[in-house]
N, C-alpha and C positions, 0 to 999 in steps of 0.2 A: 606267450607270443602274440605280438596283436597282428593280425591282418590287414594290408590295405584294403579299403572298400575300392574295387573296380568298376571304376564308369566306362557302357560302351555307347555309341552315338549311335541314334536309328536312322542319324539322315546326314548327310556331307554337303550337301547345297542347301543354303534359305534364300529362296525370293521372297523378298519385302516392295510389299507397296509401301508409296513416302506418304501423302497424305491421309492425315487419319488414322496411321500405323505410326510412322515416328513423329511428323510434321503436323502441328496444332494448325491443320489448314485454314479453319473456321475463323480461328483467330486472324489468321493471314489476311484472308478474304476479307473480312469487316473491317480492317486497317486497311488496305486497299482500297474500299468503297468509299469510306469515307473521306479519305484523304484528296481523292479523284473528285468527289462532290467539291468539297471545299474549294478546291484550285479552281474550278471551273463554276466558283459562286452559285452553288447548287447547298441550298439550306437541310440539306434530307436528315428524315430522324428513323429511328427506329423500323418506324411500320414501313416507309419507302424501302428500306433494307431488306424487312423480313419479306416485299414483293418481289425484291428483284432476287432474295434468295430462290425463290419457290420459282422464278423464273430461270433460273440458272439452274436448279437441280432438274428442272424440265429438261431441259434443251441439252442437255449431257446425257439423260437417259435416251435423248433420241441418238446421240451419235454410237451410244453405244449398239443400238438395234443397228446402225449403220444408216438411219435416217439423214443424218447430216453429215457432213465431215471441219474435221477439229477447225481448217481455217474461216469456217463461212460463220463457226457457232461464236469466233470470237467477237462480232460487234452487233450479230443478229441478236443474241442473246438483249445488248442493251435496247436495240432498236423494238423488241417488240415491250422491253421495261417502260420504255418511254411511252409506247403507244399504250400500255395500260395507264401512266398517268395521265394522257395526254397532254403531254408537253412539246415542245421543240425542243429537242439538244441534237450536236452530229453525234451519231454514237460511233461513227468510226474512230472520230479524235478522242471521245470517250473512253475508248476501247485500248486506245493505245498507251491512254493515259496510266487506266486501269493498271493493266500490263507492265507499263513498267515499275510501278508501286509497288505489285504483288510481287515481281523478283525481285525484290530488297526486302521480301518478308519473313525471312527463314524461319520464323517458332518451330521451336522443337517442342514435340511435349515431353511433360516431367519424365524423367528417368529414362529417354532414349536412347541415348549418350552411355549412359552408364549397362545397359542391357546388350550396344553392341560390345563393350569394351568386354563384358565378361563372356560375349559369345567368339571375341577376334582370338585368331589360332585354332581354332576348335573346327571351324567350317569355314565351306567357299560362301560366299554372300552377295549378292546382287541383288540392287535398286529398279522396280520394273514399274514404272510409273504412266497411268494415263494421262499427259499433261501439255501444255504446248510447250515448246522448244525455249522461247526466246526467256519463258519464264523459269524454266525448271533449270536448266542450264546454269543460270544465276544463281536463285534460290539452292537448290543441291549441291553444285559443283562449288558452291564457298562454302557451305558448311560444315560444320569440325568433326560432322560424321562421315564427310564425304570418302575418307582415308579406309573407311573399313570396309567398302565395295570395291570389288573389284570388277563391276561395269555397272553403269549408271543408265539404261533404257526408257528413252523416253517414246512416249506411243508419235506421236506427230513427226518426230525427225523418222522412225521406220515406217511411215505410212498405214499401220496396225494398230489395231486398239484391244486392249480386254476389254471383252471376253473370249476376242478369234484367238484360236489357237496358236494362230501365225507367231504373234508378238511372243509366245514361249518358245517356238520353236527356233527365232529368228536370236534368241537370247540365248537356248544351248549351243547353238552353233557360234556365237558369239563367241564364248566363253570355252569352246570343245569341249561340252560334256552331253553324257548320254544317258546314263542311267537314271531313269525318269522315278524310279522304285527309293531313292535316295535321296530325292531333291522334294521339299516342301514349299507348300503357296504360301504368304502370310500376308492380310489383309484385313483391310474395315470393312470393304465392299461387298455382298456376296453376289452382285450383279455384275461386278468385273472381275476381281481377284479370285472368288472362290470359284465361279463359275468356268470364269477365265481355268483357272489349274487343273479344275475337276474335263472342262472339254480337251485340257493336253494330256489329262491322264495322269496327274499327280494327286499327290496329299493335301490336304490342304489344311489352313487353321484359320478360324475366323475372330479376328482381336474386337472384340463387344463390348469397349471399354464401358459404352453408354447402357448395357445390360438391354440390348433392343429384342423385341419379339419377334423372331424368324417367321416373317409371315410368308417367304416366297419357298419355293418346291426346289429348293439348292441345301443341298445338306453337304456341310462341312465334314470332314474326319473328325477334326479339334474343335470346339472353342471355347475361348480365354480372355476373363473379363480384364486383363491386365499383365506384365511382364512377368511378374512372378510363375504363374499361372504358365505363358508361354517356357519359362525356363524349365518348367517340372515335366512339360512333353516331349522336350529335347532331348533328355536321359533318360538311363534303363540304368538303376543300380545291381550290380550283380555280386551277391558275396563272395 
């Protein structure tokens, strides 16, 4: 007589951050940049990129301390790129340009698509994104993953950001669920996402697809250089 193997689930909700977790942000963003230089006869190569990255990853980490807020970071960010060039441009038209570039940018990374498909049925699922509105909106709500959440939370339309708590609390209530002992974080970040989960009092997993050195004092439950990896934490096989 053969036995079935019996899978039991350790967790009934996954929050997923988009970018970095299913969304090839990076990609996004450098198709965004450039496309916005070009239109706006802006010759930039490489190095001007890799400035205005390192500017950009600045001025995010201040909104997340709560230094700035998400609408002021969106043309400061170009306005202080530019003052490192020293150049002229408006960075407001800049900015808006940007903007709408990057929501028509949806890269998924490889095998996202196919990770929710085998996770759909199995668990509740929610999109908990730090992002602006006008972009994420676009971007997430046309993508073909979009069907496998069932709510799409973006930090900027709640007024909340990861790592406050708020922004989880404001997403179980969304969703009416309560049970925090069930529900896992899943993220790139561990300065919003993991932090973010671990300050509401959840699980958390940190997706390191880049195999990065945990150099900050945020210790993850989980982490998983890759999907497979994630799939093998979500079950407990039981004979």
């Amino acid at each position: 007589m053969i036995l079935e193997r019996k899978i039991t689930l350790r967790y009934e909700l996954l929050i997923f951050d988009a970018d970095g977790t299913l969304f090839d942000f990076e990609r996004a963003e450098e198709y965004a940049f450039f496309k916005t230089a070009g239109d706006a006869g802006r010759d930039f190569t490489k190095k001007e990129y890799g400035i205005y990255a390192n500017v950009n990853k600045a001025i995010w980490q201040e909104m997340e301390l709560g230094k700035i807020d998400q609408n002021t970071l969106k043309a400061e960010r170009f306005r202080r790129f530019f003052d490192k060039l020293e150049i002229k441009e408006d960075s407001e038209r800049f900015s808006s340009e940007y903007l709408y570039n990057l929501s028509t940018a949806g890269f998924l990374l490889e095998g996202a698509e196919e990770l929710l498909e085998s996770l759909k049925g199995r668990f509740r699922m929610v999109l908990l994104t730090n992002g602006l509105t006008s972009v994420q909106d676009n971007r997430l709500g046309t993508s073909p993953i979009r069907p496998y959440f069932e709510e799409l939370v973006i930090s900027e339309s709640v007024g909340i950001s990861k790592p406050d708590p708020g922004i989880f609390q404001h997403t179980f209530d969304k969703i009416g669920y309560r049970d925090k002992e069930k529900a896992l974080m899943i993220g790139d970040s561990l300065t919003s996402d993991i932090l973010g989960g671990l300050n509401y009092g959840l699980d958390t997993c940190w997706y390191n697809a880049g195999k990065r050195t945990n150099e900050k004092n945020i210790f993850p439950k989980y982490e998983v250089h890759d999907y497979d990896e994630l799939l093998g934490i979500l079950e407990i096989g039981l004979d």
